[in-house]
LOLOLO-106325 format. One line per field, with one value per residue (C-alpha): residue number from 1; residue in three letters; x negated, y negated, z negated. Coordinates in Angstrom, 2 decimals, always signed. Each point is the difference from the previous one (the first is absolute). Example, Ala and Ser with C-alpha at 12.3 -4.5 7.8 and 13.67 -1.06 7.14 Angstrom:
num	[1|2]
residu	[ALA|SER]
u	[-12.30|-1.37]
v	[+4.50|-3.44]
w	[-7.80|+0.66]
END
This chain:
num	[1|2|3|4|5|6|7|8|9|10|11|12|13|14|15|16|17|18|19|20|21|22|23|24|25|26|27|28|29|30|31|32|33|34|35|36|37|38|39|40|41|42|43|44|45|46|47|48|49|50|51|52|53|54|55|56|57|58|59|60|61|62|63|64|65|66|67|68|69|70|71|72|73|74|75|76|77|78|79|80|81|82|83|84|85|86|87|88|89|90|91|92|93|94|95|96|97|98|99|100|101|102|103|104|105|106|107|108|109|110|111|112|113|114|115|116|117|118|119|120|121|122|123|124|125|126|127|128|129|130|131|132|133|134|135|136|137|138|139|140|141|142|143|144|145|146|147|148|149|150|151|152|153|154|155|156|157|158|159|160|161|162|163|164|165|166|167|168|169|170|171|172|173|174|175|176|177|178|179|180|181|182|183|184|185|186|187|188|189|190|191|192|193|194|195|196|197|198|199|200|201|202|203|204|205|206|207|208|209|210|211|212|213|214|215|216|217|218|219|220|221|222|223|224|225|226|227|228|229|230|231|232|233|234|235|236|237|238|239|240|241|242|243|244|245|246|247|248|249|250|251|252|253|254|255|256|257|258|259|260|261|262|263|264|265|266|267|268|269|270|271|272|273|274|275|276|277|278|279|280|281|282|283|284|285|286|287|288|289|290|291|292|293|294|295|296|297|298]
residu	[UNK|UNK|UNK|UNK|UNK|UNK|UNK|UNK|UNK|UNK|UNK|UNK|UNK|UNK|UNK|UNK|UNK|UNK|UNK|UNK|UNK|UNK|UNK|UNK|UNK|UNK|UNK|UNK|UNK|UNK|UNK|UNK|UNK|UNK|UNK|UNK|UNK|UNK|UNK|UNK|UNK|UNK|UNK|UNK|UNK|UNK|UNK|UNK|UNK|UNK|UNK|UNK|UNK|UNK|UNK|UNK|UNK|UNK|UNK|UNK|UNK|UNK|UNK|UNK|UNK|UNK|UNK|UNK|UNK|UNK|UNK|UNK|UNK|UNK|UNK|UNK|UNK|UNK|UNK|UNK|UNK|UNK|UNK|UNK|UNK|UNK|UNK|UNK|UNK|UNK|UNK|UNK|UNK|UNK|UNK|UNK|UNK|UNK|UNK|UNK|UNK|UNK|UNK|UNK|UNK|UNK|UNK|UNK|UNK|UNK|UNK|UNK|UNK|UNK|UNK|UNK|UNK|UNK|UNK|UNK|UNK|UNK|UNK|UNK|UNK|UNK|UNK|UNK|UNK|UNK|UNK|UNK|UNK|UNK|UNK|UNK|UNK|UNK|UNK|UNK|UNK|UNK|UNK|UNK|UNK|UNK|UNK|UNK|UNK|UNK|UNK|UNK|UNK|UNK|UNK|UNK|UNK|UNK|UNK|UNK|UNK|UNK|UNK|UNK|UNK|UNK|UNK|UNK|UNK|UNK|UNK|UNK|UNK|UNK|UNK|UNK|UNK|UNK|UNK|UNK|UNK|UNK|UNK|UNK|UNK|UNK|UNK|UNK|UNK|UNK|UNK|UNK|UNK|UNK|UNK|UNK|UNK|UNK|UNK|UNK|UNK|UNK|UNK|UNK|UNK|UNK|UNK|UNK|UNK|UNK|UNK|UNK|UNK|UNK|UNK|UNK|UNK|UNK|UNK|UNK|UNK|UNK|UNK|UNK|UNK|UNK|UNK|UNK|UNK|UNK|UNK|UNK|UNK|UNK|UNK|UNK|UNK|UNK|UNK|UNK|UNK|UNK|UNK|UNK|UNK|UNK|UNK|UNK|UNK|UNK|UNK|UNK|UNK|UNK|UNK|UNK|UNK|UNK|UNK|UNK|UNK|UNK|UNK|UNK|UNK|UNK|UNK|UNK|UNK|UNK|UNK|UNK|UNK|UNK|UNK|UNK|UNK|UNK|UNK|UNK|UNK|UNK|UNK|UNK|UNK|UNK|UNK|UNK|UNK|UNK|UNK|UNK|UNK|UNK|UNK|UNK|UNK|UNK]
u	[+18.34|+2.41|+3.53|-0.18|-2.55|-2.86|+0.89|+3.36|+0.93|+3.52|+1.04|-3.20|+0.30|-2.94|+0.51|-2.00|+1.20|-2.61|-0.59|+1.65|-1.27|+1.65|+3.63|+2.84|-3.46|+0.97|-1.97|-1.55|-3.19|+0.17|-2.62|-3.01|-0.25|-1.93|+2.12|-1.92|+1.79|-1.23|+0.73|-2.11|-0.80|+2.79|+2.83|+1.12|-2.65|-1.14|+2.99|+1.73|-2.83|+0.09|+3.70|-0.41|-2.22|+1.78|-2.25|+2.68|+3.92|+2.15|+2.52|+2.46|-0.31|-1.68|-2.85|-0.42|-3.15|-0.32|+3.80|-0.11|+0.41|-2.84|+1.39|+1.35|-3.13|-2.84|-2.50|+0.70|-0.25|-3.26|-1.45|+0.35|-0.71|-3.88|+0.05|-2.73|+1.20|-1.50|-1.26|-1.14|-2.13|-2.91|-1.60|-3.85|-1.33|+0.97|-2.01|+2.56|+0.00|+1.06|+2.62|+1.25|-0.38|+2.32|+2.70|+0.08|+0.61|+3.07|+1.44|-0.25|-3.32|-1.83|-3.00|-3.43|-0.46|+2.32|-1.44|-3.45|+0.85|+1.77|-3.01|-2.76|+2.58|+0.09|-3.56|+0.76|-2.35|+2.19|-2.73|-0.80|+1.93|+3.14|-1.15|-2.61|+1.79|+0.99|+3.53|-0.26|-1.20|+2.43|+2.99|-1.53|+0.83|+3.51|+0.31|-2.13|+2.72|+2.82|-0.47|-1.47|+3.25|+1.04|+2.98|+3.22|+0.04|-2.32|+1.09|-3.07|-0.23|-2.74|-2.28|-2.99|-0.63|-3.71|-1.04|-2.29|+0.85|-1.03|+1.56|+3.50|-0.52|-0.56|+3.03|+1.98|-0.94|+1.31|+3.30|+0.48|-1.09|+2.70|+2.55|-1.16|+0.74|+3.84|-0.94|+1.47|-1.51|+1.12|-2.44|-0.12|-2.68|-1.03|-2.21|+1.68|-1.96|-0.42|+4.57|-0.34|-2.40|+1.81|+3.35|+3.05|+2.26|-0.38|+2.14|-0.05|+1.57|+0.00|+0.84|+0.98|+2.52|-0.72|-0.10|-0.94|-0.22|-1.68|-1.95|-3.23|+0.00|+3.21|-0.97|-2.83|+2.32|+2.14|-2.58|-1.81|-2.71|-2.97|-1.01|-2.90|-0.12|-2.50|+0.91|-2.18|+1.41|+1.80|+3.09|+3.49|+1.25|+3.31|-0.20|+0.26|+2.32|+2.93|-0.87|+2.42|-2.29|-2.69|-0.77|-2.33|-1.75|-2.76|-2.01|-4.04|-1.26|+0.11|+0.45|+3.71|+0.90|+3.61|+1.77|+2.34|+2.32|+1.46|-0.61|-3.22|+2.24|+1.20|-3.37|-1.76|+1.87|+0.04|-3.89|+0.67|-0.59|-3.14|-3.72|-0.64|-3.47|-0.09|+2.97|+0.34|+2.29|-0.16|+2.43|+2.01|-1.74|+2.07|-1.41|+1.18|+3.74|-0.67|-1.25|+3.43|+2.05|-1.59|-1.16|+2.06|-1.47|-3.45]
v	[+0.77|+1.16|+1.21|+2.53|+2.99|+1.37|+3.66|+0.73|+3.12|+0.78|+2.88|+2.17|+3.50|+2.76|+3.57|+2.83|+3.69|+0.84|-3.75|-3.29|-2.50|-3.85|-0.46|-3.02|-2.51|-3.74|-3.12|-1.82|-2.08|-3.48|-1.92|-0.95|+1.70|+2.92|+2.53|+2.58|+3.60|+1.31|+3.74|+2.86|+3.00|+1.80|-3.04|-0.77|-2.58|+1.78|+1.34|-2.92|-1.48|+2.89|-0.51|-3.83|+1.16|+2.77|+2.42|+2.02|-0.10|-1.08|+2.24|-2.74|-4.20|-1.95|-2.03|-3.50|-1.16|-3.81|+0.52|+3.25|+3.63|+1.46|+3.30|-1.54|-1.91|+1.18|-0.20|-3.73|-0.30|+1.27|-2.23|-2.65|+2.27|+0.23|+3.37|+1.34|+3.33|+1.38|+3.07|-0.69|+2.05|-1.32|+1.43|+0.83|+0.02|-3.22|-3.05|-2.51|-2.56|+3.28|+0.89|-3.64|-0.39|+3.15|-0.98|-3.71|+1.82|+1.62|-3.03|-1.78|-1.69|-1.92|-2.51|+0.74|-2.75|+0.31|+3.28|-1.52|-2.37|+2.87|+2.22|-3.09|-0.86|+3.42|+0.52|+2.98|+1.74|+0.71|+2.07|+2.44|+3.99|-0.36|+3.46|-2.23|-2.52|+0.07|+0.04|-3.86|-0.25|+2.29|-2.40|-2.91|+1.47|+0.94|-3.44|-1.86|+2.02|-0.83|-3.85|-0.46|-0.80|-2.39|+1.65|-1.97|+2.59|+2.16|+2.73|+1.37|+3.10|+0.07|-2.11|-0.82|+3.74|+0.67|-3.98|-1.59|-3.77|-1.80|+1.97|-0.23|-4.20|+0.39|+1.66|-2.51|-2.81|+1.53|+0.56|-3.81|-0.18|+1.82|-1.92|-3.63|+1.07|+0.79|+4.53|+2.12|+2.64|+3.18|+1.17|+3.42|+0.11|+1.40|-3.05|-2.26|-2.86|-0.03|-0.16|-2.25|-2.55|-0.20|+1.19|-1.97|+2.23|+4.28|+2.66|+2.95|+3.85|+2.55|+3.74|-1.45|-2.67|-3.64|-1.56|-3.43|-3.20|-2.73|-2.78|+0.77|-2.68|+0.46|+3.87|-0.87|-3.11|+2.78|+2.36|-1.44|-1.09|+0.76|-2.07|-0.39|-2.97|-0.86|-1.49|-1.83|+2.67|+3.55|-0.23|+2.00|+1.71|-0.12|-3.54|+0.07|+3.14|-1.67|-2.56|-0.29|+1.77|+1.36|+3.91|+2.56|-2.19|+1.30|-1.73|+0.60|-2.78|-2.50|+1.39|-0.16|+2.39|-0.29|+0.37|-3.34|+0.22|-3.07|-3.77|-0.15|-3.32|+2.14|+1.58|-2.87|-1.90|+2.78|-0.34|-3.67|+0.47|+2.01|-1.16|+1.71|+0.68|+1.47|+1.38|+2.12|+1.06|+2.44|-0.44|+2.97|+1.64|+1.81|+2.97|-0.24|-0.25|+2.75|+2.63|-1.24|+1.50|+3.25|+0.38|+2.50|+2.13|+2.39]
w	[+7.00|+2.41|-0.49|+1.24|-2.30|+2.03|-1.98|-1.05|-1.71|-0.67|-2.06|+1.33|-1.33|+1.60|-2.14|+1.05|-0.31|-3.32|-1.70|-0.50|+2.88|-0.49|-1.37|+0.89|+0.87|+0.63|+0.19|+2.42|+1.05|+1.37|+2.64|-1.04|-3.69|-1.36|-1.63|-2.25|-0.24|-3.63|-1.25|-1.05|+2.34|+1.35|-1.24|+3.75|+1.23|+3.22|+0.54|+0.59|+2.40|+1.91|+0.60|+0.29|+3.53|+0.75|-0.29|-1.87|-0.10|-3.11|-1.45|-0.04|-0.02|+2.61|+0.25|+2.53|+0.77|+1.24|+0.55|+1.79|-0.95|-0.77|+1.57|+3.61|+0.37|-1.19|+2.86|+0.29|-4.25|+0.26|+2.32|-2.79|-2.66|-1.82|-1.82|-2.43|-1.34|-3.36|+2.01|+3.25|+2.06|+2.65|+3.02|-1.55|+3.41|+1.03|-1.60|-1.44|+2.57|+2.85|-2.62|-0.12|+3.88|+0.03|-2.39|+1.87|+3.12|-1.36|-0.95|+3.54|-0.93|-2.67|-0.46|-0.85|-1.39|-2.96|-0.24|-0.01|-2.90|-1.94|+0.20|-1.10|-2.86|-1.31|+0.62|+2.26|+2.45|+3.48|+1.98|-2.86|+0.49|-2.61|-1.07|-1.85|-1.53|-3.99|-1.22|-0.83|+3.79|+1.89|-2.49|+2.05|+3.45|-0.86|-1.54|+3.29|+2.15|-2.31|+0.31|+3.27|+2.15|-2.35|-0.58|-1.45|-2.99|-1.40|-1.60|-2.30|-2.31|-2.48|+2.18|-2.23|-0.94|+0.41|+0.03|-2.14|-1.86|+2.75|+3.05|-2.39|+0.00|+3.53|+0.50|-2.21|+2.00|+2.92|-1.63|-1.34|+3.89|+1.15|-2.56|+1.43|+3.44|-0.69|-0.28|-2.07|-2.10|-1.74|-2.00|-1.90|-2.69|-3.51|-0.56|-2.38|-0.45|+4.60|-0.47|-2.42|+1.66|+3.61|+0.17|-0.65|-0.70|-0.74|-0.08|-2.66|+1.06|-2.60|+0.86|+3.51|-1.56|-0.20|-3.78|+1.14|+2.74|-1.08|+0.26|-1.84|-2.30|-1.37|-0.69|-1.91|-1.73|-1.59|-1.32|-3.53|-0.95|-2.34|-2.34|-2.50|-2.49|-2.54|-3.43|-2.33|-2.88|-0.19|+1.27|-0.04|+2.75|-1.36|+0.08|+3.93|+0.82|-0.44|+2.43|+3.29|+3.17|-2.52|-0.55|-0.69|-2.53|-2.16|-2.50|-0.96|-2.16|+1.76|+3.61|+1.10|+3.11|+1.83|+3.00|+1.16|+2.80|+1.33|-1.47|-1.82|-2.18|-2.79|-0.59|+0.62|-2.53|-2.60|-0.20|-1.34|-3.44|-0.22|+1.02|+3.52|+1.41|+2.70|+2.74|+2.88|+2.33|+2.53|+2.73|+1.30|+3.53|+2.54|-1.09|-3.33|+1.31|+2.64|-2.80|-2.01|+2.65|-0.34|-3.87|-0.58|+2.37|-0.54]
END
């Protein structure tokens, strides 16, 4: 990785006259990783890539983009920029390939071939009308335009909306892709188990504030996990509540349910004296520690 952060957001604040946009912001996104941006509807997440391109203005706080602000020098940002928006709108007259042709042209030129192998790997017609084309297939044409410059970061909201299972592996190839050849992504997504598999590190806003930055296995390293263990005879829950990590233990014959956060060791070694036939442990997901950061909400 470089030194110095491909996005860097400094004290980013964006309020509008009626709601709460971001507030105080800071991180920052480093070559060649994929950063997931995680928060409900309406918690900040387009917000801040709309200011990250400078499509609108903060409030107060500044943003640099491969060392530049994002304000002073946006046209030349966006040259190296791949965007996918969660809305996006297309040109239903045009087939894809004349709407791809188009948005290559405004960037100074592209290839067809990489628009070629786009289109064959997401099994994408380019001489049909786009008033045609499915969701899933007008998603492919604002991904196909998104990647085809190889840009040095992409910077993707919602992007497998509308795919099937297939089209979404597709699109994760391209991704660990784009990570082998030194890119950088920032990916905004409701998905959990897509974060989970390819980004390194996410970010979580709530009500336009950020809650946490961190690598995703050491989010899902704090958060407990379930576990299931089958005795040979009825046990005691009490037995086990006491236990250092342990909680939420209950007890049904000879079924034993509890939560252990932490070293499995004291657990583990607790279980010593009685005959155990059968275990299981379910590992924490990222979605388990997002939803703990907003359980207290309806």
């Amino acid at each position: 990785m470089s030194g110095t952060p491909v996005i860097e957001i400094d004290r980013l604040t964006k309020s509008y006259r009626e709601r709460r946009g971001v507030v105080d912001l800071a991180f920052a996104i480093e070559q060649g990783e994929i950063f997931g941006y995680l928060g409900p509807n309406g918690a900040g997440k387009t917000t801040t890539i709309r200011t990250v391109l400078d499509l609108i203005r903060p409030t107060s706080g500044r943003v640099l983009v491969f060392g530049r602000d994002a304000r002073e020098r946006s046209v030349e940002i966006h040259r190296r920029v791949g965007h996918l928006p969660g809305e996006f709108g297309l040109y239903d007259r045009m087939t894809p390939l004349e709407y791809l042709t188009y948005i290559g042209s405004l960037r100074g030129g592209f290839a067809r071939t990489a628009v070629d192998d786009l289109a064959e790997r997401f099994a994408l017609d380019l001489s049909v009308r786009i008033a045609s084309l499915s969701h899933g297939n007008r998603q492919k044409v604002g991904l196909i335009q998104a990647f085809m410059h190889r840009p040095e970061l992409l910077i993707l909201d919602e992007p497998t909306q509308g795919l099937d299972p297939l089209m979404q592996q597709e699109f994760t190839e391209l991704l660990e892709e784009a990570r082998r050849e030194g890119r950088t992504v920032f990916l905004s997504s409701h998905v959990m188990p897509e974060v989970e598999r390819v980004c390194d590190r996410v970010a979580i806003v709530r009500e336009g504030r950020l809650v946490a930055v961190e690598d995703v296995a050491g989010l899902t390293a704090r958060e407990s996990r379930t576990v299931e263990v089958r005795f040979a005879r009825p046990v005691d829950a009490a037995t086990f509540s006491s236990v250092p990590g342990v909680s939420e233990v209950t007890a049904e014959g000879e079924l034993l349910r509890l939560r252990v956060a932490g070293s499995m060791d004291p657990f583990l070694r607790a279980l010593g004296p009685f005959e155990v036939l059968d275990l299981v442990s379910r590992e924490p997901t990222l979605e388990d520690v997002f939803l703990t950061f907003y359980e207290d909400e309806s």
